[in-house]
C-alpha positions as CSV (number, residue, x, y, z in Angstrom):
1,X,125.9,90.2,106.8
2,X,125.9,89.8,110.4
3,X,124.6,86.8,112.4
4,X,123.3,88.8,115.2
5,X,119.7,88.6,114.4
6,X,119.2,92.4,115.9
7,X,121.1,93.1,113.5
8,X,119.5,91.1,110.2
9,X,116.3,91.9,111.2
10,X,116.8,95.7,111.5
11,X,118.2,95.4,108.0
12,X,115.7,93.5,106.5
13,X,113.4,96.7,107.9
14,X,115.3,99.0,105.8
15,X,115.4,96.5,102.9
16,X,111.2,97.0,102.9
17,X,111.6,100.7,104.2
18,X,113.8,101.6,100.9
19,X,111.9,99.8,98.5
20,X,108.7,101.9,99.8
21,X,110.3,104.9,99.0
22,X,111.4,103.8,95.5
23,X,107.6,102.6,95.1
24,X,106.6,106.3,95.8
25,X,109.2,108.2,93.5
26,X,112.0,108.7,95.5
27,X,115.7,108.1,94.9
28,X,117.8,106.6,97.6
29,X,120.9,108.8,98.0
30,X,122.6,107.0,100.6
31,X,121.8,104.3,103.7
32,X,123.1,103.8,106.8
33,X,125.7,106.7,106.8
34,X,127.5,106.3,109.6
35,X,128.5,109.9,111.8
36,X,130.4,110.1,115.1
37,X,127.0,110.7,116.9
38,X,125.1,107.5,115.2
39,X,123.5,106.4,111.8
40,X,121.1,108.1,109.4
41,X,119.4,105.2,108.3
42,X,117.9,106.6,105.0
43,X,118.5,109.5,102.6
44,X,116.4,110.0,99.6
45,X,115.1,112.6,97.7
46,X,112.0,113.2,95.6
47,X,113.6,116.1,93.8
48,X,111.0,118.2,96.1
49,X,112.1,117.3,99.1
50,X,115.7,116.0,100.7
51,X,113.9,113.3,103.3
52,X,115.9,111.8,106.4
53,X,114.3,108.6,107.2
54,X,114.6,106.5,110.5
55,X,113.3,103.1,110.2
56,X,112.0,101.1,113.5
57,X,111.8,97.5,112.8
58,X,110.1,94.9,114.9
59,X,109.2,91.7,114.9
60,X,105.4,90.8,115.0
61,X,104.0,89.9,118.2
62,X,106.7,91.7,119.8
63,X,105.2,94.3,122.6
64,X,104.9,97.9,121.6
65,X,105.3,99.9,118.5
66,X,108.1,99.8,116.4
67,X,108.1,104.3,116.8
68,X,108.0,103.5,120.4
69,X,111.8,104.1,120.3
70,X,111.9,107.1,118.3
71,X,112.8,109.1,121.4
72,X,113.1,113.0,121.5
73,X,117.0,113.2,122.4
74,X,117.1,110.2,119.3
75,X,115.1,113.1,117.2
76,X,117.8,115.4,117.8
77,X,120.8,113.8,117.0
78,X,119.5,112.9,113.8
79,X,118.5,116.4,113.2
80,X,122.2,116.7,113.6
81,X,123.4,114.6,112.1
82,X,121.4,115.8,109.0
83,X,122.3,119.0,109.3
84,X,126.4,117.8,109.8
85,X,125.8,115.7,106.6
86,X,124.4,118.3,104.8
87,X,127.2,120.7,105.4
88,X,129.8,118.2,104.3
89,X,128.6,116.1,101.7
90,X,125.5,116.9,100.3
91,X,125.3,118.3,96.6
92,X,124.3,122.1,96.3
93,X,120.9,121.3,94.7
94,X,120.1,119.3,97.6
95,X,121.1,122.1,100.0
96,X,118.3,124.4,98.5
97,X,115.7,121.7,98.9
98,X,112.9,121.5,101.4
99,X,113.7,119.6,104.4
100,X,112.0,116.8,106.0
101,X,112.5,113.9,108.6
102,X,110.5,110.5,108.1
103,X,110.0,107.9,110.4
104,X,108.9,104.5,108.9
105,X,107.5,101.6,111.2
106,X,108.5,98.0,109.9
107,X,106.7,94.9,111.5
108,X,108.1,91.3,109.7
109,X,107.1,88.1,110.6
110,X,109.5,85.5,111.8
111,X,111.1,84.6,108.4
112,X,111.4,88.9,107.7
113,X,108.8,88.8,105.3
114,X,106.6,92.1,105.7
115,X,103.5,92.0,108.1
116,X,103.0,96.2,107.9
117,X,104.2,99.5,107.2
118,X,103.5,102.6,108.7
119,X,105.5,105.9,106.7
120,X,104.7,109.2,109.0
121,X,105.7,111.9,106.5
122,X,107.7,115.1,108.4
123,X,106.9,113.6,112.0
124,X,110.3,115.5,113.9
């Protein structure tokens, strides 16, 4: 793993992120799939739903909110680069499944242990 912390903490967010999806019934198809226009953080699937999750992850008693940099133009590349993923790789089952995009909001304290978690279901 990478020693930029950036980096190890934004992973450690996903760490939590993915394991609260699992705690709900989902299965994690695929993480940090990397396109030509960016990173789908989280693919899973609750055999009801195909879900496209972007996790935020901040450190605690850092300003804002960790959705504070879900940005609309950030919204619709990943909506592309669903869609793109979709088209190439996904299974036909999941192609007939309902769409929806996540965001989940990861705050860890200074030794990435997990202070909250915020899951907005079908927020973009």
């Amino acid at each position: 793993m990478s020693n930029d912390l950036r980096h190890r903490l934004g992973a450690a967010g996903e760490q939590q992120a993915a394991a609260h999806l699992e705690r709900l019934g989902f299965s994690i198809l695929a993480r940090n799939v990397r396109t030509r226009h960016g990173e789908l953080d989280i693919i899973a699937t609750d055999h009801r739903a195909l879900v496209f999750c972007e996790v935020k992850t901040r450190r605690a008693g850092s300003s804002g909110h960790p959705l504070d940099g879900l940005h609309r133009d950030q919204r619709r590349r990943i909506r592309s680069m669903a869609l793109a993923w979709l088209a190439e790789t996904a299974e036909p089952a999941h192609r007939r499944s309902d769409l929806r995009f996540d965001a989940i909001a990861v705050l860890l304290d200074g030794r990435h242990r997990l202070v909250s978690l915020e899951h907005l279901e079908g927020c973009f």
